[in-house]
N, C-alpha and C positions, 0 to 999 in steps of 0.2 A: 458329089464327092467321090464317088465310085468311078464316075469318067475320071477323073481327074488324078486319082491314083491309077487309072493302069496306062495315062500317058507315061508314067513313069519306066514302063515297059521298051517301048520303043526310046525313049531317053534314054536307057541305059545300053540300050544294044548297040547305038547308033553314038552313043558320048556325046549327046548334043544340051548344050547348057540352055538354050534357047528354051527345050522339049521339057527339059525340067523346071523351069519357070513357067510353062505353059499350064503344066502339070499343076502345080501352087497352085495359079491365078486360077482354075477351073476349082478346086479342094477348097480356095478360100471362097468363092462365088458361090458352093455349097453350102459351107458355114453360114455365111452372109442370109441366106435364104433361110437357112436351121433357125438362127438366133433371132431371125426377125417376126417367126411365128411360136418359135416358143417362150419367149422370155416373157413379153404382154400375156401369152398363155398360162405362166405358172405364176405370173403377179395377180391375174384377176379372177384364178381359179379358186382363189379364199381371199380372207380379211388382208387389205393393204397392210397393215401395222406386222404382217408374220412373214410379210413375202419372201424379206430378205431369209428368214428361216428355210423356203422352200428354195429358193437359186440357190443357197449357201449347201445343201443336200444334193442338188445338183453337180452343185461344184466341186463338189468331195468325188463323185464320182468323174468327171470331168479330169480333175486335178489327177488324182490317183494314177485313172489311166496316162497320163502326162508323165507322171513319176516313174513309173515301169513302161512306160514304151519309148525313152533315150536309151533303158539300158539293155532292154530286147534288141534294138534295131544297134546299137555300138557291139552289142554279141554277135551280130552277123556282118556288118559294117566294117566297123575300127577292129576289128580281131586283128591282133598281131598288130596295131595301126604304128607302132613303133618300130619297127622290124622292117615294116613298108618304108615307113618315112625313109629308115635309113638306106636302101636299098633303091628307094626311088634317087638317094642323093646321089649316089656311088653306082651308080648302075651305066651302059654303055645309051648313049641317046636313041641310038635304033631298038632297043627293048624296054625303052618307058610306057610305047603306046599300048604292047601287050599287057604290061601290069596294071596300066590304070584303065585299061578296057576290064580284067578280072576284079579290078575294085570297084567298076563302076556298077556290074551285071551282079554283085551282093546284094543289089536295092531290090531288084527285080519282082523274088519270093515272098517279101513283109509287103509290100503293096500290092503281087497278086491277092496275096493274104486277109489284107483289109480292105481290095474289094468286094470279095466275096461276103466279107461279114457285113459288108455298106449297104448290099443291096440285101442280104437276108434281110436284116434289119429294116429296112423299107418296107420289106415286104408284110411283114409280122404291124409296123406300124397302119399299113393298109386296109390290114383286118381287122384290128386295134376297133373295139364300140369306143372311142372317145368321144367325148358331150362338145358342140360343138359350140361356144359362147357366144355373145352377143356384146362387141366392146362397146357399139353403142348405148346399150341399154345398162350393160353390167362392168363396171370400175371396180369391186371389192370395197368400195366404201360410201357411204352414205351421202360424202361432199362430192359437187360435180361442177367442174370451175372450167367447163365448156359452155356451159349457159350465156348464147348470146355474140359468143364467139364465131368467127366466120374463117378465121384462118389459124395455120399453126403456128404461124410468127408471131401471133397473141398470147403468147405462153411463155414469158422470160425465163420461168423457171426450168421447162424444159430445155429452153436452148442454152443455160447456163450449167445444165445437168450434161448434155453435149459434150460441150466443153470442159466439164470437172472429168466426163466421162475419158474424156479425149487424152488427156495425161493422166488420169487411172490406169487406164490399157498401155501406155506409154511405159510406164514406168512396172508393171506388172513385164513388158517382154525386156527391157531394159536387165532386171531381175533374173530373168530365166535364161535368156539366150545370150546374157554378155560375161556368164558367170566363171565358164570354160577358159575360154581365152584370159581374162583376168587371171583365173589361175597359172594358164600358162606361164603367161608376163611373167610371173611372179616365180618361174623356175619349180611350179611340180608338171608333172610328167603327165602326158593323155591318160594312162592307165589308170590314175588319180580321179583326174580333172573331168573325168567324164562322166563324176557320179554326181558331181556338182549342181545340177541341173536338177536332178530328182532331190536333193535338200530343199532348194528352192521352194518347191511344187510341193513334198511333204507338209514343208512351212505352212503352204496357203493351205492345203488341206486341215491343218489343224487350226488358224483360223476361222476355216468353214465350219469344224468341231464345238468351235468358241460360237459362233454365230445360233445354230442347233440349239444349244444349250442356253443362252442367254438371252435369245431376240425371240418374243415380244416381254418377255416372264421379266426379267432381271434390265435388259438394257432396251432399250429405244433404239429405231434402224439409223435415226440421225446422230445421238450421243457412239453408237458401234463408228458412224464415220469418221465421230471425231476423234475417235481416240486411236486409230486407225493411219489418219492423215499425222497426229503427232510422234506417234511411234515410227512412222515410212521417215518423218525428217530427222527424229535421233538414230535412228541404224543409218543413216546414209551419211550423217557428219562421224557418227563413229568407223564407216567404210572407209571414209577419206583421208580421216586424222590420224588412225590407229597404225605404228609403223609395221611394214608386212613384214618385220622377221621374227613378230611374237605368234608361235605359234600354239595348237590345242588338238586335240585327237580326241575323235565322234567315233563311236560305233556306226558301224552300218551294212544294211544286210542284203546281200545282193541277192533279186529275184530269178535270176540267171542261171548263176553256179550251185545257187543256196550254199552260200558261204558266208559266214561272219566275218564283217575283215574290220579294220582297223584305219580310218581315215585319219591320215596328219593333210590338217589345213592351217593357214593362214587364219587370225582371228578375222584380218580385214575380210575375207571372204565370206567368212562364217556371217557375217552382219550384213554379206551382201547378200545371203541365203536367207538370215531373217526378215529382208525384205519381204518376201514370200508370203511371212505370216502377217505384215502390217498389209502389204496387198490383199489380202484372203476376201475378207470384207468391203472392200472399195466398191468393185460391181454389184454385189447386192442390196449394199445400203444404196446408192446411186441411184440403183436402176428405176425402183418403187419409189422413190422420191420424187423421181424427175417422171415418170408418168400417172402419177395419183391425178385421179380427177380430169382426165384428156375426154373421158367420152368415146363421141365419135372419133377423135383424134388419133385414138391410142395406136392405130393397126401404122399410122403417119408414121408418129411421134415415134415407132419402133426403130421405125428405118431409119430416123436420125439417128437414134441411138446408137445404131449397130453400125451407121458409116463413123462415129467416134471410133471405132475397130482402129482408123489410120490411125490413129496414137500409136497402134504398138510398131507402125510402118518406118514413121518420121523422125520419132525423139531417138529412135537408137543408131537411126543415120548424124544426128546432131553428136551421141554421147561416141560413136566412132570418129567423128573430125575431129574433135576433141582429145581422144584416145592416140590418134594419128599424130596430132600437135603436140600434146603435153603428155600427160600419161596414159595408161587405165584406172588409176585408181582417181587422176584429178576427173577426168570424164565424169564419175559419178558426181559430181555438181549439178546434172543436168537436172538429179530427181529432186533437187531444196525447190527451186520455182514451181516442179511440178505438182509437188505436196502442198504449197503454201496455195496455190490455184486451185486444188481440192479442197483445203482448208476452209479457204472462202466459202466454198460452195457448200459447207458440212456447216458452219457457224451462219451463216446470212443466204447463199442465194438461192438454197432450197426455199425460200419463203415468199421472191418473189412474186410479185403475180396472184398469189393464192389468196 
C-alpha cells in the first residue's frame, strides 16, 4: 500500500493518468492482501455469533478515517477548485498545461504522507506479539461444516455469501463515491458537494455504532442483515422518487477549518447518504455468516470473499451508463436488485449448505 501511494509521486510530476491507475491498482493489491488476513482473523478470534460486533468496531475506525480523509485531501486538492474550474475555462490554451501540472503536484504531500504512516505501521505490526491462530483447528464456533468436504465449491453458503457480498460492496461505493457528482447534477456547487462523501461514511459509522451496541445482546448478525438490506431498498426508492427541489439543511462540522457551517442539501441526497447507514452493517453481518464452520477452508473461503471487493468495481460502472443515459437520480435503480439479492441471502441463503 506504501508502494503504491508514492507511485503517486511520479504520477503527479510527470501528469500521467496511466501512473496514477498504476498507483490504485498496487494500494488496492494491498488492501486485497490486508482484508484477506485479517477479516477470518478478527471473525475467529472470538465467539462467531459477536464477530460482526468486532468488524463493525473495525469499521468505525476504517469508516471514520474515510470521513475525514475526502475532506483533508479536498483542503489541499479542490482548494479554490472553483476558481480553477473557472480559469481553466477562460484561460489561453498554451497556459492550461501549467495549471493543471500545479493542480496535479497538490497530490504529491498527503500520499508522501500516508506513505510514511504505511510503512510505520507495518513496522509496529511486525513487532506486534499477536497469537497466531489455527483456522484449521479453530472457527469460533463449536459447528464445523467442513467435515468430509474436499473442496470449496462444497459450501453453497459461502459462494452465495460471495455474491450477496458482491453487491454489498457494490452498492456501499455506489453510496460513497456517486454522491458528489449527483450533487452536482443537481445544481449545488463543489464547495458544497464535497462534504457529501463524509455524510455518507459518518452514516456507516453510526451503523457500526448500532452494530456495537446490539449484536449479539439485543439483535442476531442475520435479523442486523435483515433489516439492513430492507432499509438500503426504502432510502433508494425514496432517492429516486423524492423530487430534488425539496430541500433540508444538516449541521456539519468541518475537521479542516474547524468551522461549523451549515449544509443546504437536497432531501434526495440526504437519503442517498443514508444509504451509508443501511450499508454500515452489510460486510459484517455477511462476512461471519458466509465463513462460519469453513475449517480448513477459511484462509480459501477469505480470498473469495475479498475478490467480492469487484462489486464496488463494476455496479458503479452499470449505475454511470445509466447516469449517462437517463439521469443521476434514475441511476440509483441500480441498488433495488442489489438489495433484493442481499435480501435473499439475509432471509434463505445463509442457510444453505449448513
Amino acid at each position: 500500500m506504501a508502494a503504491g501511494c508514492l507511485i503517486f509521486v511520479p504520477a503527479a510530476i510527470t501528469r500521467t493518468f496511466g501512473l496514477f491507475l498504476t498507483g490504485l491498482f498496487v494500494t488496492g493489491t494491498g488492501l486485497a492482501l490486508l482484508q484477506t488476513a485479517v477479516n477470518p482473523y478478527v471473525t475467529i478470534i472470538g465467539p462467531i455469533q459477536s464477530a460482526a460486533k468486532r468488524i463493525s468496531m473495525m469499521g468505525i475506525l476504517n469508516k471514520f478515517a474515510g470521513s475525514i480523509a475526502p475532506i483533508i485531501l479536498a483542503s489541499f486538492i479542490l482548494k479554490d477548485a472553483g476558481a480553477l474550474e473557472e480559469k481553466l475555462a477562460n484561460v489561453d490554451i498554451l497556459l492550461r498545461p501549467g495549471i493543471l501540472d500545479e493542480l496535479a503536484r497538490r497530490v504529491i504531500l498527503p500520499y508522501i504522507a500516508m506513505a510514511v504512516i504505511l510503512i510505520i505501521f507495518g513496522l509496529i505490526i511486525r513487532a506486534a506479539k499477536l497469537p497466531d491462530l489455527d483456522t484449521a483447528a479453530e472457527n469460533g464456533t463449536g459447528v464445523k461444516f467442513s467435515t468430509g468436504k474436499t473442496s470449496i465449491w462444497q459450501f453453497p453458503y459461502l459462494l452465495l455469501g460471495v455474491m450477496a457480498l458482491f453487491f454489498a460492496i457494490g452498492v456501499e461505493v455506489i453510496a460513497g463515491d456517486t454522491i458528489i457528482r449527483y450533487g452536482q447534477s443537481l445544481g449545488i456547487s463543489l464547495e458544497s458537494a464535497k462534504y457529501y462523501t463524509s455524510l455518507t461514511l459518518l452514516g456507516m459509522i453510526l451503523g457500526y455504532f448500532m452494530g456495537i451496541i446490539f449484536i449479539p445482546k439485543y439483535l442476531s448478525q442475520v435479523n442486523a442483515l435483515r433489516i439492513c438490506t430492507i432499509l438500503g431498498i426504502l432510502f433508494s426508492l425514496g432517492a429516486i422518487y423524492i423530487p430534488s427541489h425539496i430541500y433540508c439543511t444538516m449541521p456539519f462540522f468541518d475537521l479542516v477549518t474547524f468551522e461549523s457551517i451549515d449544509l443546504m442539501l437536497p432531501l434526495t441526497v440526504l437519503l442517498v447518504a443514508l444509504l451509508g447507514f443501511a450499508n454500515g452493517l452489510l460486510f459484517p453481518a455477511i462476512w461471519p455468516l458466509a465463513i462460519e464452520g469453513l475449517g480448513r477452508f477459511t484462509k480459501t473461503g477469505s480470498a473469495f470473499l475479498v475478490m467480492a471487493n469487484a462489486g464496488g468495481a463494476i455496479l458503479p460502472l452499470i449505475y454511470g451508463k445509466i447516469a449517462n443515459d437517463l439521469s443521476t437520480q434514475t441511476a440509483y435503480w441500480v441498488c433495488i436488485p442489489s438489495y433484493l439479492i442481499i435480501m435473499y441471502y439475509a432471509f434463505f441463503g445463509y442457510k444453505k449448505g449448513k
